[in-house]
MDAnalysis code that builds the backbone (N, CA, C; Angstrom):
import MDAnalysis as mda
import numpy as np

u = mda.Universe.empty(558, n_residues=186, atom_resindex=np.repeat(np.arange(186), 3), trajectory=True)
u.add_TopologyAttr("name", ["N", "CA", "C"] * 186)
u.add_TopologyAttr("resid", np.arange(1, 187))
u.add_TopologyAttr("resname", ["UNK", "UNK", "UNK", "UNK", "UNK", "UNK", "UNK", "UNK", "UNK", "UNK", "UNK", "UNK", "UNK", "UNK", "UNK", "UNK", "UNK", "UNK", "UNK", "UNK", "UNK", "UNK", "UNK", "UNK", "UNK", "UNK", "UNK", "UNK", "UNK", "UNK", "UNK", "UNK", "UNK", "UNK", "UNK", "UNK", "UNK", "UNK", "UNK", "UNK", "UNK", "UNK", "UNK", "UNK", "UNK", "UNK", "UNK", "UNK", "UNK", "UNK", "UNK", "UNK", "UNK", "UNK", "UNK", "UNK", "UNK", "UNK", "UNK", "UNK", "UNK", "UNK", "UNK", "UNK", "UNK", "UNK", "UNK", "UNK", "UNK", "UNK", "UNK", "UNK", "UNK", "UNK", "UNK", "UNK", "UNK", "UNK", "UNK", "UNK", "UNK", "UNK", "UNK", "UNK", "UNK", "UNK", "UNK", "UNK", "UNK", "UNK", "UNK", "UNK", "UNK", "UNK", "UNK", "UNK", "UNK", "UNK", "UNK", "UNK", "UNK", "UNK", "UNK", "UNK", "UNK", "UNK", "UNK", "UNK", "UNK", "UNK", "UNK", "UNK", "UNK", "UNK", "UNK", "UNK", "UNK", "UNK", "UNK", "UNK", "UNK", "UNK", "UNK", "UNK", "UNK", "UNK", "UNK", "UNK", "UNK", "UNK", "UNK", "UNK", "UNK", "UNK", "UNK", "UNK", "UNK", "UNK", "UNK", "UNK", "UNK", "UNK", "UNK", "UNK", "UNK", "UNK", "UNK", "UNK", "UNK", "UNK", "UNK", "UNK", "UNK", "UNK", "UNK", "UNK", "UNK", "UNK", "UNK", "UNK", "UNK", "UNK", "UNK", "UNK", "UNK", "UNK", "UNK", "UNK", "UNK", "UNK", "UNK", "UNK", "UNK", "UNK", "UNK", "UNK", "UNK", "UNK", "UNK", "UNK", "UNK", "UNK", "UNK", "UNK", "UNK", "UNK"])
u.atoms.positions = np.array([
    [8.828, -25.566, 10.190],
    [8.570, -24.189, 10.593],
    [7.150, -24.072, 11.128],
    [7.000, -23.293, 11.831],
    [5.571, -22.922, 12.529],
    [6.054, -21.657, 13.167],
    [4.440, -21.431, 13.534],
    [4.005, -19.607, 14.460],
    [5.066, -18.723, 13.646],
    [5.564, -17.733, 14.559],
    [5.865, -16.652, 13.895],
    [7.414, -16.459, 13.201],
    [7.806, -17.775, 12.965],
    [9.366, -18.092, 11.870],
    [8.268, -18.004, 10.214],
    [7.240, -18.786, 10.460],
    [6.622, -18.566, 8.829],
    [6.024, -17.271, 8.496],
    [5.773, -16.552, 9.456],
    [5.277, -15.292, 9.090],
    [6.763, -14.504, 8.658],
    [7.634, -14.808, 9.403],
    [8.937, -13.676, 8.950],
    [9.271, -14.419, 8.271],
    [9.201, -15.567, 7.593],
    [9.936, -15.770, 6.699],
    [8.908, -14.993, 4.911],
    [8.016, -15.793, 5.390],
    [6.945, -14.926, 4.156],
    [7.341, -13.329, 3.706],
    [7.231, -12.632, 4.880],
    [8.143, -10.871, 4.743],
    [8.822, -11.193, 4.160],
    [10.314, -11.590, 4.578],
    [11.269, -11.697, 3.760],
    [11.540, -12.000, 2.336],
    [10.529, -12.946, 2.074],
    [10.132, -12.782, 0.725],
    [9.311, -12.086, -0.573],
    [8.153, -11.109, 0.563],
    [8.067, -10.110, 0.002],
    [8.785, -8.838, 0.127],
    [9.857, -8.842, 0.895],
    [10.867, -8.013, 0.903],
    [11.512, -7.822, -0.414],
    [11.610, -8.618, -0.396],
    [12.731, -9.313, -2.024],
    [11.976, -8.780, -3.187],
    [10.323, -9.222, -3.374],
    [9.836, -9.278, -4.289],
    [9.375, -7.482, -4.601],
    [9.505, -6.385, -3.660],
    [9.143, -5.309, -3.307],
    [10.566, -4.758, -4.004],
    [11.547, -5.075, -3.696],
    [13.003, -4.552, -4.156],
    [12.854, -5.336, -6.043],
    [12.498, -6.237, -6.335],
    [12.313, -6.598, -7.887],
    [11.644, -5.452, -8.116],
    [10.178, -5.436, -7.935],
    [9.134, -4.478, -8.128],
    [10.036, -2.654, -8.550],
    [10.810, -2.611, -7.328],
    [11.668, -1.393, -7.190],
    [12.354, -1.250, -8.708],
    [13.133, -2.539, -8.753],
    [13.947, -2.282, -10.081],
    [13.325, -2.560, -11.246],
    [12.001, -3.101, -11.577],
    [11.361, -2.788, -12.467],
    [10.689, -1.388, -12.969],
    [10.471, -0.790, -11.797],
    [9.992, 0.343, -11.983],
    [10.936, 1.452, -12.679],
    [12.121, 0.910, -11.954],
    [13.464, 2.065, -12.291],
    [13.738, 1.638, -13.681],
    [13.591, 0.329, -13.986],
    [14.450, -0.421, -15.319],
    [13.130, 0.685, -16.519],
    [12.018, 0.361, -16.123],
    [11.278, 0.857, -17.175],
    [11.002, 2.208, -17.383],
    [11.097, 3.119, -16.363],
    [11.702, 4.503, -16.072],
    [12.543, 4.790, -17.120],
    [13.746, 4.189, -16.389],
    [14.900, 5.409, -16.766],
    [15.824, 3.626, -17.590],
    [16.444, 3.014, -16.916],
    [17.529, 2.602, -17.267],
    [17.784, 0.630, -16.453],
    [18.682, -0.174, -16.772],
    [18.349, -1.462, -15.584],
    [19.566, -1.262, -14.537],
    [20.192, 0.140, -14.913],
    [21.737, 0.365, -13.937],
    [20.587, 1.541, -13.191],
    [19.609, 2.172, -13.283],
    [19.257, 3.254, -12.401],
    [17.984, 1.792, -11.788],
    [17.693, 1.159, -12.267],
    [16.753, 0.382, -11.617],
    [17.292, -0.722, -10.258],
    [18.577, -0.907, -11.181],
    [19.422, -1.824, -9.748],
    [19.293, -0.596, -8.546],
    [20.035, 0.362, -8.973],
    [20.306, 1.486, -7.714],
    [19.316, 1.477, -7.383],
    [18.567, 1.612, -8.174],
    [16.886, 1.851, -7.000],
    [16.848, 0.743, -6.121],
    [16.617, -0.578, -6.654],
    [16.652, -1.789, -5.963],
    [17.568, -1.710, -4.329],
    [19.109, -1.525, -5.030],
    [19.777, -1.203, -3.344],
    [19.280, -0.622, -2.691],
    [19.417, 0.395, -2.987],
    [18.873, 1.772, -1.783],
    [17.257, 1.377, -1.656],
    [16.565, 1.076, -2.247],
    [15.200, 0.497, -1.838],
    [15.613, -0.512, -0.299],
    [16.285, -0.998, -0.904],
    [16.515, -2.498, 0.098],
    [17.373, -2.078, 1.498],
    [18.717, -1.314, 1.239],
    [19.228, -1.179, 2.073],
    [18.591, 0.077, 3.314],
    [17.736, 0.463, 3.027],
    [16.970, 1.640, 3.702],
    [16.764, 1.151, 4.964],
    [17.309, 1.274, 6.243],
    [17.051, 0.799, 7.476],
    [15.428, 0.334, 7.664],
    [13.942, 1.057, 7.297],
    [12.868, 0.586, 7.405],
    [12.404, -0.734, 6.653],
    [13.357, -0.995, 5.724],
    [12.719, -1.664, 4.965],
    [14.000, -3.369, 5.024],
    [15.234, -2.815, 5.475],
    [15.871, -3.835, 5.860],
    [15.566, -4.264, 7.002],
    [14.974, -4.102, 7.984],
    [14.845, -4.197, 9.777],
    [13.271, -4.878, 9.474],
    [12.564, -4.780, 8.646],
    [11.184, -5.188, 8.398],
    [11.179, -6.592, 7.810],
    [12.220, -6.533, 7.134],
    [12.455, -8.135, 6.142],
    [12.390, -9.179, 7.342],
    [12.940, -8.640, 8.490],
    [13.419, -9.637, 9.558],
    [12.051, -10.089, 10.328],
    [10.993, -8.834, 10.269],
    [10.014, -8.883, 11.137],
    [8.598, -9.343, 10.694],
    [7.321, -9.606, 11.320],
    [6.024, -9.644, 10.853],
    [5.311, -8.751, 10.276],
    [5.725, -7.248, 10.337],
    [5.066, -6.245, 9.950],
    [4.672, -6.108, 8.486],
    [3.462, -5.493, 8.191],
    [3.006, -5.643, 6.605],
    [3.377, -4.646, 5.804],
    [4.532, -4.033, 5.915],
    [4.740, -2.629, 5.534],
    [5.647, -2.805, 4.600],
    [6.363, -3.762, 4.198],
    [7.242, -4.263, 2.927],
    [5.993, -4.780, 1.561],
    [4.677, -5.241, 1.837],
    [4.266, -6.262, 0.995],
    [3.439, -4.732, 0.767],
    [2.687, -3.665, 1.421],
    [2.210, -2.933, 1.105],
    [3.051, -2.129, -0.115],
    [4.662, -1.389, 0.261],
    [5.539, -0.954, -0.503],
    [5.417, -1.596, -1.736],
    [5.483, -3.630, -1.987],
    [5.578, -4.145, -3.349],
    [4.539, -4.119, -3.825],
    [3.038, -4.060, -3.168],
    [1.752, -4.173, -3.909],
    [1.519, -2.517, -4.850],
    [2.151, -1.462, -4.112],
    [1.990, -0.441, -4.498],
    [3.019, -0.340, -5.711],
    [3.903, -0.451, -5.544],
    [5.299, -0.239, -6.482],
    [4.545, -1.296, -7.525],
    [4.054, -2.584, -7.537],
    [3.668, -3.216, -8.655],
    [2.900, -2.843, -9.456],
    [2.002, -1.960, -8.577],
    [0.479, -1.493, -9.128],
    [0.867, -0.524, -9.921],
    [1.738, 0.512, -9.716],
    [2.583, 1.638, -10.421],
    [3.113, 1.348, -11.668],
    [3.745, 0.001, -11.640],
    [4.644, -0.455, -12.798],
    [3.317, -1.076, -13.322],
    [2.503, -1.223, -12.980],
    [1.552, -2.226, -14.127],
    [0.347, -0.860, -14.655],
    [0.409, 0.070, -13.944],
    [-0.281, 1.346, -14.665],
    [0.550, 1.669, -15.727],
    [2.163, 1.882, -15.582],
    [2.893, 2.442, -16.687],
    [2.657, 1.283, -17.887],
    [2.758, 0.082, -17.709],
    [2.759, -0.197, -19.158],
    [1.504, -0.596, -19.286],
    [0.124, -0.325, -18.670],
    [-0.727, 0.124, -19.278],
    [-0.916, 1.285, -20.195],
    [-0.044, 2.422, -19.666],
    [-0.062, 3.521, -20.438],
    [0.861, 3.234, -21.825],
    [1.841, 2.882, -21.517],
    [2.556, 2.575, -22.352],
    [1.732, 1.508, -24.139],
    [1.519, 0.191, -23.605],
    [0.676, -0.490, -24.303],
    [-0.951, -0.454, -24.683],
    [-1.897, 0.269, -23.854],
    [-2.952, 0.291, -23.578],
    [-3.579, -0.895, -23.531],
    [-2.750, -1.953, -23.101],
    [-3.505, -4.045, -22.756],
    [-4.852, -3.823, -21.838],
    [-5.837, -4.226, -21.514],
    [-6.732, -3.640, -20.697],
    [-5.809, -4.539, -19.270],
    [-5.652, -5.882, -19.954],
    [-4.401, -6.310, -18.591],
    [-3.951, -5.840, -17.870],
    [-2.840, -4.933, -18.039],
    [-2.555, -4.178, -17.201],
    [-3.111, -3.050, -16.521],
    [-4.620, -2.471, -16.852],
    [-5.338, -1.872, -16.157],
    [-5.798, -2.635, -14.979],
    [-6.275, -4.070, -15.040],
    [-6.938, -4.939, -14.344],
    [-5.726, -5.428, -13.224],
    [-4.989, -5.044, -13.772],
    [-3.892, -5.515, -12.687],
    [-3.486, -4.476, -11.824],
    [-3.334, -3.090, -12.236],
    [-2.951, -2.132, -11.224],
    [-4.312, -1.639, -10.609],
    [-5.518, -2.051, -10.605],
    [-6.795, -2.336, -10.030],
    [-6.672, -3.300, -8.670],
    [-6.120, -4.402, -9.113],
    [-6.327, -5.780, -8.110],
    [-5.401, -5.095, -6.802],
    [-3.848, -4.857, -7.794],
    [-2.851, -4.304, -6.696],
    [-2.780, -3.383, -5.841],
    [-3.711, -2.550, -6.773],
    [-4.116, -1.674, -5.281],
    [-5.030, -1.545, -4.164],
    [-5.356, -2.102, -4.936],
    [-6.975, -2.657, -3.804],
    [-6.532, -3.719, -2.799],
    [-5.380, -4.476, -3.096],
    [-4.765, -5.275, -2.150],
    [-3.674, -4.896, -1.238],
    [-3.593, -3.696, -1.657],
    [-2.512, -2.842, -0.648],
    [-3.492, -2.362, 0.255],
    [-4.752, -1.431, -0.241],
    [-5.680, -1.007, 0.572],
    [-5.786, -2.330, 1.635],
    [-6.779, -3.150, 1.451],
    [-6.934, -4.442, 1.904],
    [-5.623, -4.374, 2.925],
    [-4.421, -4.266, 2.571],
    [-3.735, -4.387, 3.693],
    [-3.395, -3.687, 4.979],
    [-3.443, -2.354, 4.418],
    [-3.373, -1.010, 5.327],
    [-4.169, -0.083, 4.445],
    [-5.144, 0.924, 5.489],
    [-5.782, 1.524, 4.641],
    [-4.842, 2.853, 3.942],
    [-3.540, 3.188, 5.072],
    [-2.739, 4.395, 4.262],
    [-2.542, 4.106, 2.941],
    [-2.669, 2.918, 2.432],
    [-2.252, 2.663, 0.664],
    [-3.821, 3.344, -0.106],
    [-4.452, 3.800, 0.341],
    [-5.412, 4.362, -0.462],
    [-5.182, 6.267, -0.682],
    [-3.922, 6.078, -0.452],
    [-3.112, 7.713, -0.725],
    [-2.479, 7.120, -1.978],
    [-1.901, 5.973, -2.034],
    [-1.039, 5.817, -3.590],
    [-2.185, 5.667, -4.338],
    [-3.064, 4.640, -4.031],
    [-4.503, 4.325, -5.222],
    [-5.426, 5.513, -6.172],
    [-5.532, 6.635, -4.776],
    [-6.126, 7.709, -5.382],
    [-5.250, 8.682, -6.400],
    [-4.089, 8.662, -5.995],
    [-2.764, 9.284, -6.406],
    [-3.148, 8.660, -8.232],
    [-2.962, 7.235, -8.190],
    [-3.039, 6.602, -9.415],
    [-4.692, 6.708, -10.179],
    [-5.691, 6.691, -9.369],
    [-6.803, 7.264, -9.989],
    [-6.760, 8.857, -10.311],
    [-6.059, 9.526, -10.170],
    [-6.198, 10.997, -10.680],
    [-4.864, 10.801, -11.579],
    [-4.428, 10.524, -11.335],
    [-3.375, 10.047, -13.057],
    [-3.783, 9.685, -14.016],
    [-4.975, 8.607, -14.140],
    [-5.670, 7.815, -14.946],
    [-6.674, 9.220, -15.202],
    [-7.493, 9.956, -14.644],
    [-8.095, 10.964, -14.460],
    [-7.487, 12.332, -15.698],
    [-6.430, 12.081, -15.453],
    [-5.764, 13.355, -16.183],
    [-5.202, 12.414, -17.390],
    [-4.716, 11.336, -17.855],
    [-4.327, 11.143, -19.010],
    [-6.058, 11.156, -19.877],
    [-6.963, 10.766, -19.015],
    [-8.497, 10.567, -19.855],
    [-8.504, 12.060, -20.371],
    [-8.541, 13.057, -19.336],
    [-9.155, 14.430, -19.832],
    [-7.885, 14.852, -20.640],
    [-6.756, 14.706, -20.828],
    [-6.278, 15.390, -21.597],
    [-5.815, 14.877, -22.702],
    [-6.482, 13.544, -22.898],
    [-5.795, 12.790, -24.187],
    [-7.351, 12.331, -24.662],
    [-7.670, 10.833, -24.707],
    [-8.635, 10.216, -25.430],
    [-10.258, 10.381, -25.498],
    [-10.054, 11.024, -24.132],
    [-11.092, 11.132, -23.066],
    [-11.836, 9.733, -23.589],
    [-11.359, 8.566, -22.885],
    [-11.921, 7.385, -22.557],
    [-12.011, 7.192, -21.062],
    [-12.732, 7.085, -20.332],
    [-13.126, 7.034, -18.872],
    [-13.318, 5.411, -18.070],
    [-13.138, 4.292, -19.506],
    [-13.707, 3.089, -19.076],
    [-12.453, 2.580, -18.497],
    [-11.151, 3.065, -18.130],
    [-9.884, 2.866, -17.689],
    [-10.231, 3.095, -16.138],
    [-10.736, 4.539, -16.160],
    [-10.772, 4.790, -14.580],
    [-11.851, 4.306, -14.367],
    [-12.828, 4.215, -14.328],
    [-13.952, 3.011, -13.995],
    [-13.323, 1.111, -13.371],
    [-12.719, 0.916, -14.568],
    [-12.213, -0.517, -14.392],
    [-11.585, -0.216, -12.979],
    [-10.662, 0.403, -12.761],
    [-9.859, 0.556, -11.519],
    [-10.387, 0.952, -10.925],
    [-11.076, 1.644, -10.694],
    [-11.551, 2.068, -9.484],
    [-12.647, 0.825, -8.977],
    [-13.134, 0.589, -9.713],
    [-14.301, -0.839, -9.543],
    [-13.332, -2.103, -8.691],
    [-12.592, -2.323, -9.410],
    [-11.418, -3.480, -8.923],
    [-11.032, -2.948, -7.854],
    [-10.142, -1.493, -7.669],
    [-10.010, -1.571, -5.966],
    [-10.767, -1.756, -5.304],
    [-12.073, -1.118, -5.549],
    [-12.913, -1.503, -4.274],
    [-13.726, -2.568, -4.336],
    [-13.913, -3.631, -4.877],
    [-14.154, -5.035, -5.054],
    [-13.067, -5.553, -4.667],
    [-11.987, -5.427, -4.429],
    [-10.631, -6.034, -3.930],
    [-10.134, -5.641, -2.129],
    [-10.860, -4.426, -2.040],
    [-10.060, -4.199, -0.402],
    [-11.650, -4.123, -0.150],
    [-12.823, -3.621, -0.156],
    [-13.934, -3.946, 0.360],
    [-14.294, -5.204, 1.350],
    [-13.674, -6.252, 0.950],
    [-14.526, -7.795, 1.228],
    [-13.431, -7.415, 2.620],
    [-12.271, -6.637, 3.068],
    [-11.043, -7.358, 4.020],
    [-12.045, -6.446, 4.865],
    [-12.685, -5.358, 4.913],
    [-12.644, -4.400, 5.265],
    [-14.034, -4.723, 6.154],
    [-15.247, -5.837, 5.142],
    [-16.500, -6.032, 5.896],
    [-16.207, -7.303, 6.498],
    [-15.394, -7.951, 6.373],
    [-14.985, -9.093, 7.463],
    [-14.444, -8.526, 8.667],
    [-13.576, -7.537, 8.695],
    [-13.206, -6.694, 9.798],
    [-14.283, -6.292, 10.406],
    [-15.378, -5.511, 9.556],
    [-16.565, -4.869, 10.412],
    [-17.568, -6.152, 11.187],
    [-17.376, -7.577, 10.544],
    [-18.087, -8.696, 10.783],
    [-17.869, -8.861, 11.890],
    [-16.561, -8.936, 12.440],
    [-15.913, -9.413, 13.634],
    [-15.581, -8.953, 14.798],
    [-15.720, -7.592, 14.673],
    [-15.395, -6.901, 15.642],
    [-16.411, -5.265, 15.838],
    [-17.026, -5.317, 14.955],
    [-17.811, -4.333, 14.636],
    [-17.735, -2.625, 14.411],
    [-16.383, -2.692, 13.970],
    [-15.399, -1.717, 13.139],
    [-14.564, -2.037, 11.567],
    [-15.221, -1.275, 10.926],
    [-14.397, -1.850, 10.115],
    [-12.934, -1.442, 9.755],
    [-13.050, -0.464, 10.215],
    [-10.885, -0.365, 10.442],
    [-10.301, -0.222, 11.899],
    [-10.947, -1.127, 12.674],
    [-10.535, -1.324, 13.830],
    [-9.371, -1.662, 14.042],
    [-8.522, -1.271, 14.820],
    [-9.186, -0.617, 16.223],
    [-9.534, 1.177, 15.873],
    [-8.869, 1.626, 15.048],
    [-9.041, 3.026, 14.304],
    [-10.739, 3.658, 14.777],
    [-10.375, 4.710, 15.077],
    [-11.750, 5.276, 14.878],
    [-13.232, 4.413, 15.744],
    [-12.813, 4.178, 17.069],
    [-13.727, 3.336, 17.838],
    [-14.412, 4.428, 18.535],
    [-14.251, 5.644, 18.277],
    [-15.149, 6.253, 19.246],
    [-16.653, 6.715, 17.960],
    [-16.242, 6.084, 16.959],
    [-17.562, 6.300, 16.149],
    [-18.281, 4.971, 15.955],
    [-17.203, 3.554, 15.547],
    [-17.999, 2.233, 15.756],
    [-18.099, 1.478, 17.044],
    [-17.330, 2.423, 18.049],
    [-17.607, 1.603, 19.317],
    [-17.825, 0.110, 19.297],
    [-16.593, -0.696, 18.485],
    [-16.237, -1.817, 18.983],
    [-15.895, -2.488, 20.343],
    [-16.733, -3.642, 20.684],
    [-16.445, -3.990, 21.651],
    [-15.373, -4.553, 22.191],
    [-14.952, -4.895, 21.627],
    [-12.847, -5.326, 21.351],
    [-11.646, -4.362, 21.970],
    [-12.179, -2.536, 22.061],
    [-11.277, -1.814, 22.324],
    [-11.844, -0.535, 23.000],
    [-11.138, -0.183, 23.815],
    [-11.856, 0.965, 24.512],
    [-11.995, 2.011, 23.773],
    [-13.228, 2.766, 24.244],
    [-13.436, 4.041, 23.410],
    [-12.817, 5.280, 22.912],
    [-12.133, 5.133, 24.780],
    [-10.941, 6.150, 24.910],
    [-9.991, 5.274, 24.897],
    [-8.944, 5.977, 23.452],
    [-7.703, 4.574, 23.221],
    [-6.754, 5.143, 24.164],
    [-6.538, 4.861, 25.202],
    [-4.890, 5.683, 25.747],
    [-3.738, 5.401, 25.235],
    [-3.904, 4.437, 24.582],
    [-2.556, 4.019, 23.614],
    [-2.338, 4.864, 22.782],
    [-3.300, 5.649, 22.429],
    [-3.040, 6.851, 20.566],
    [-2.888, 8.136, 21.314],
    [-2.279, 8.634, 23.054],
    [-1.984, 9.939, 23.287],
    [-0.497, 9.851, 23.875],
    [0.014, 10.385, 22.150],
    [1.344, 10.765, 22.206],
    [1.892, 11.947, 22.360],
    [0.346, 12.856, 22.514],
    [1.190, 14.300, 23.244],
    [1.590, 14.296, 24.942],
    [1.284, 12.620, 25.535],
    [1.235, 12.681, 26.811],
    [2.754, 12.540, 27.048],
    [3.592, 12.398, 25.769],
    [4.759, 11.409, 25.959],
    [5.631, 12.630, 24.835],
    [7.038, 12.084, 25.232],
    [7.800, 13.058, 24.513],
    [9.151, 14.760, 25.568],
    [9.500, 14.828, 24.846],
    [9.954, 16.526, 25.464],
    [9.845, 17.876, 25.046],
    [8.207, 17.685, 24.029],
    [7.548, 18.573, 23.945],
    [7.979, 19.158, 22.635],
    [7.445, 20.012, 22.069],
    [7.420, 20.122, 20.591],
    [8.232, 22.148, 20.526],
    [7.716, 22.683, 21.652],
    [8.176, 23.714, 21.680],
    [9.713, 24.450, 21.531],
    [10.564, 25.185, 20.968],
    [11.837, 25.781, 20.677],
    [12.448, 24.988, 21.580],
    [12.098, 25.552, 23.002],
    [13.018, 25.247, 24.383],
    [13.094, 24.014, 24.205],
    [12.300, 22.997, 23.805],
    [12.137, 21.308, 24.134],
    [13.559, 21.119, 23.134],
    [13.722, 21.626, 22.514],
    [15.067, 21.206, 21.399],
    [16.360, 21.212, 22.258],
])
């Protein structure tokens, strides 16, 4: 195997491992018959079956997040600091992958946020995690800025004006395209 058969094949295997993730989450939820269902319908979801096939990072983001979730709950569950340190790494490695995963991370830091204030009030939980994400997606983020001189490039070039991409992206005007958003356009 070589070029882009090992990259889709890699997906495909975090495809798989994203649909486990799925039914762990469900198994420890609710049930391992509501966790399978989750698993299918996780899997069979046209975005996420059509992706298994492809290079895109949008399956391994789904399992880093879904893992990070299941390894917060049985942190809560057990209080292991383990599993704090782990739904730390995982999310910070979803960030690291796409920055939209820093909507689930924060999501999970104000969870951690609200079990502190309304239970032990111990704070060294949300500290740990929050420290670990950003010691974990930080380093992807200043190698990006190393190289191209953006660090979420191509994103947002009319403020780092990377030399890699034009200032004005014409690729990101999708109101140029379409049949218009208005009643009549329907």
């Amino acid at each position: 195997l070589h070029s882009e058969a090992v990259a889709k094949q890699a997906v495909a295997v975090i495809a798989l491992a994203a649909a486990l993730s799925v039914y762990s989450l469900g198994r420890l939820v609710f049930s391992p018959t509501v966790g399978l269902w989750a698993a299918a319908f996780f899997y069979t979801t046209p975005l996420v079956s059509w992706g298994s096939g492809t290079a895109y990072n949008d399956n391994a983001i789904a399992q880093f997040v879904t893992a990070a979730v299941v390894a917060l709950l049985l942190w809560y569950r057990t209080q292991q600091r383990g599993w704090i340190v782990a739904a730390g790494l995982l999310a910070g490695g979803s960030i690291a992958i796409k920055l939209n995963a820093a909507y689930a991370a924060i999501a999970m830091g104000l969870v951690l946020l609200s079990i502190s204030v309304t239970g032990r009030r111990q704070f060294q939980p949300i500290a740990s995690f929050v420290i670990l994400v950003c010691l974990t997606a930080l380093p992807w983020y200043l190698l990006v800025y190393a190289l191209t001189g953006n660090p979420v490039f191509p994103l947002m070039n009319g403020i780092f004006k990377s030399p890699y991409w034009e200032i004005n992206n014409v690729l990101m005007n999708a109101g140029d395209f379409g049949v218009g958003t208005s009643p009549g356009a329907l």
